[in-house]
C-alpha distance (Angstrom), angle and dihedral (degrees) to the residues before:
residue distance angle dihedral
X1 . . .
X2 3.73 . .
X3 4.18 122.9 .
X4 3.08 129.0 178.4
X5 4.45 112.3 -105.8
X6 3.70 99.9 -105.2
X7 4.17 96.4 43.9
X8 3.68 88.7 49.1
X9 3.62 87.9 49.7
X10 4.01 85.7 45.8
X11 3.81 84.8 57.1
X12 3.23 90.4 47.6
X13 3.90 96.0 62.0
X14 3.65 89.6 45.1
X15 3.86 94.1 58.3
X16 3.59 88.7 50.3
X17 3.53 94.6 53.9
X18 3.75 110.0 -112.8
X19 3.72 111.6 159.3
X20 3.19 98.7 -160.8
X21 4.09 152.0 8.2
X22 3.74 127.1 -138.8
X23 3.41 115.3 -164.9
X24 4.33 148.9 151.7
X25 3.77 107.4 -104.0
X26 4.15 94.3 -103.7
X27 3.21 117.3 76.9
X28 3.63 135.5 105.5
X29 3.94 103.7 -137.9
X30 4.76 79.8 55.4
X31 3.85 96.0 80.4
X32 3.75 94.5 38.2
X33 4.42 85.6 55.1
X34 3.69 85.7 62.8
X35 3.76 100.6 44.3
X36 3.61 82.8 51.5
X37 3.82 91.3 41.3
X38 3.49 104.1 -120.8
X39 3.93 120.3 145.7
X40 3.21 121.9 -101.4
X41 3.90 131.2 -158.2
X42 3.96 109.3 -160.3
X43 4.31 111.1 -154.7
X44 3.26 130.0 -175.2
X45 3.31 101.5 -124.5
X46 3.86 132.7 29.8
X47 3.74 95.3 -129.0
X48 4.50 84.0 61.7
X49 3.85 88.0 47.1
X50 4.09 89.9 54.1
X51 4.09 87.5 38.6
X52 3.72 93.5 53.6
X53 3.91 95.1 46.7
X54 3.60 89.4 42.3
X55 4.26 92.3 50.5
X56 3.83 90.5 47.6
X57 3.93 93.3 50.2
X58 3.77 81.8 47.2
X59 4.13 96.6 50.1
X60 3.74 86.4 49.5
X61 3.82 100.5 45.4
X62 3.76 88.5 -116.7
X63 3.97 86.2 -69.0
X64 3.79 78.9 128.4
X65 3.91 123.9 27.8
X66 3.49 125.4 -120.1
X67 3.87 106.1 -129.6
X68 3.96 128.1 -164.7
X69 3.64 143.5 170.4
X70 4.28 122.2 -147.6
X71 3.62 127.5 177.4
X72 3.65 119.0 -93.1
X73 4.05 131.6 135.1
X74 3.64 115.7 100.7
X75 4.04 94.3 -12.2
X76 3.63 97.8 44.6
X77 4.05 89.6 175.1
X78 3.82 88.9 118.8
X79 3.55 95.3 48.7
X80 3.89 97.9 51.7
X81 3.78 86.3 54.9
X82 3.53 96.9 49.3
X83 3.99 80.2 57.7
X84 4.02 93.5 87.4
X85 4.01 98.1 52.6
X86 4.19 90.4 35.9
X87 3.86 80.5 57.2
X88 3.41 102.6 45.6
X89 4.17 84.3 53.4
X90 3.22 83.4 62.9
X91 3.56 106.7 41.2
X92 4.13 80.1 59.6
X93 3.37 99.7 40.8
X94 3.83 100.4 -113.3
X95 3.71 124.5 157.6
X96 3.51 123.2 -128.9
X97 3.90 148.7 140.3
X98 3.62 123.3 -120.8
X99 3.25 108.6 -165.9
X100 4.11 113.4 -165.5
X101 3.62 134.7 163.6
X102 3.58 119.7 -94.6
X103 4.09 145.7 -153.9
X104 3.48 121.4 -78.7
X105 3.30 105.4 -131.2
X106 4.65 110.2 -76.1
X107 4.11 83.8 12.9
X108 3.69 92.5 110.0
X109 3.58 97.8 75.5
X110 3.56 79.8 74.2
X111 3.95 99.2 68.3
X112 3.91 139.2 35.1
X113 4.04 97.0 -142.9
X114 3.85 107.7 94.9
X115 4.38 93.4 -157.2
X116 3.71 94.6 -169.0
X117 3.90 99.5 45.3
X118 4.10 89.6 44.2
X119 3.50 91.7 57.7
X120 3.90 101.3 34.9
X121 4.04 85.5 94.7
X122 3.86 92.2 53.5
X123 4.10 100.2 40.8
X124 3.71 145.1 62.2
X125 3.02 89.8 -130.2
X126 3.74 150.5 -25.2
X127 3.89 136.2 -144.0
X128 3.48 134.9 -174.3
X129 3.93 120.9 -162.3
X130 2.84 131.1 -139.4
X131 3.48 111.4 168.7
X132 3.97 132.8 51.4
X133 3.73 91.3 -127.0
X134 3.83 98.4 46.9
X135 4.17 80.9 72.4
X136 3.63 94.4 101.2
X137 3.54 98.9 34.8
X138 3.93 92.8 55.3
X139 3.66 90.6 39.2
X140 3.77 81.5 52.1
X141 3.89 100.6 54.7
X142 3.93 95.8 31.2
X143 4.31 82.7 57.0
X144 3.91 84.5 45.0
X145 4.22 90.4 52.9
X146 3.99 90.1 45.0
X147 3.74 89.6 49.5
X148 3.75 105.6 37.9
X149 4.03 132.8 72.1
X150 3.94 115.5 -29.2
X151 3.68 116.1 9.4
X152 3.43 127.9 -123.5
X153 4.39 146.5 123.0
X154 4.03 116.7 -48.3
X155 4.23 114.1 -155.4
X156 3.71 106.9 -138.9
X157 3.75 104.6 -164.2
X158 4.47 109.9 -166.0
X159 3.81 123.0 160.6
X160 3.26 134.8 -125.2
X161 3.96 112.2 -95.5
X162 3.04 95.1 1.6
X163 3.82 98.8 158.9
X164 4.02 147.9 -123.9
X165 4.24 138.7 -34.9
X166 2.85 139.3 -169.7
X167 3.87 108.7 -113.0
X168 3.98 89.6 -161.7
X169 3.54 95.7 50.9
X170 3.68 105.2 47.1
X171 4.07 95.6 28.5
X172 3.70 109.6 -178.3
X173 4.05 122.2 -142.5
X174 4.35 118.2 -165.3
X175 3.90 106.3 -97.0
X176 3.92 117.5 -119.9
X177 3.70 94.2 -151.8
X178 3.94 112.7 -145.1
X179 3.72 131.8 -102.8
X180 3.98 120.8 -163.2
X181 3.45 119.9 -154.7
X182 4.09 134.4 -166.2
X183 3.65 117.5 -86.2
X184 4.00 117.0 -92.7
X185 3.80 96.1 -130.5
X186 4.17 85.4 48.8
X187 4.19 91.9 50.8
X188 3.92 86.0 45.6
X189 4.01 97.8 55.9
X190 3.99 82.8 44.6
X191 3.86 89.6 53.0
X192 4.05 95.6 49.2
X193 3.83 84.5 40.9
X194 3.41 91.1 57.7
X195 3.81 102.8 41.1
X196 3.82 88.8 50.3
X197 3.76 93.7 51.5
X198 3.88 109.7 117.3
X199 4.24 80.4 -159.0
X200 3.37 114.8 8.7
């Protein structure tokens, strides 16, 4: 079945559970929330949209992750001052997904901001796609970055018009993340170390 990139990515959101979407008005992925019907939260400023995801990833102990959409593309304005509150996410190690629009492929000629190497210091990780069937597999490892080791803010980058998939062909399951943990011989040493301490 073919969709269009940003429903699929809609979908996407919905599978993994996200209640909810706050957003600033302009950006292409918005109208394609509704047709999917997914809340959305409209702010009046980027830097509010990132806050608000940020607090509710917070609230919930990043059981669920805060997701938001800014402006960016050609006038990346909203996206540089989203930079403060995506930094302070990370400062705190909160996850979230910031979702911004990207270049179409030869379009950044047209602009002096490089998005994804300003906010490399302040993310897990960022990808750009460039490709309507790389949705789910960005999804996929941006849900996998959230979800995984230290916590903290994930830059999806996903131009405008970017095209159709094929739902069936690249299917998309909700990520787990993983979690390590020390080894059971190792937290059994500590245990006898610790019970045998005259002053631990």
């Amino acid at each position: 079945m073919k969709i269009k990139a940003v429903n699929g990515f809609a979908r996407i959101l919905k599978s993994e559970g996200t209640p909810w979407v706050s957003c600033y008005p302009t950006s292409p992925v918005n109208n394609a929330l509704g047709e999917e019907g997914m809340p959305i939260l409209m702010m009046g400023e980027e830097r509010f949209a990132v806050a608000v995801a940020d607090g509710f990833s917070r609230v919930t102990n990043g059981k669920q992750i805060g997701v938001c959409t800014v402006m960016a593309g050609l006038n990346a304005a909203g996206i540089q001052m989203a930079f403060g509150a995506v930094a302070q996410a990370w400062e705190d190690s909160s996850p979230l997904l910031v979702i911004a629009e990207g270049l179409g492929v030869g379009a950044s000629r047209h602009t002096h901001f490089d998005m994804a190497e300003a906010f490399k210091p302040v993310t897990k990780w960022v990808g750009r796609v460039d490709r309507a069937d790389l949705i789910p597999e960005y999804t996929r490892r941006a849900y996998t970055h959230l979800r995984s080791g230290r916590p903290g803010p994930v830059l999806l980058l996903i131009p405008r018009d970017l095209g159709e998939y094929d739902a069936d062909e690249h299917p998309y399951a909700p990520v787990k993340g993983w979690r390590t943990g020390p080894d059971p011989d190792d937290v059994k040493a500590a245990i006898r170390a610790l019970l045998a301490a005259k002053d631990p």
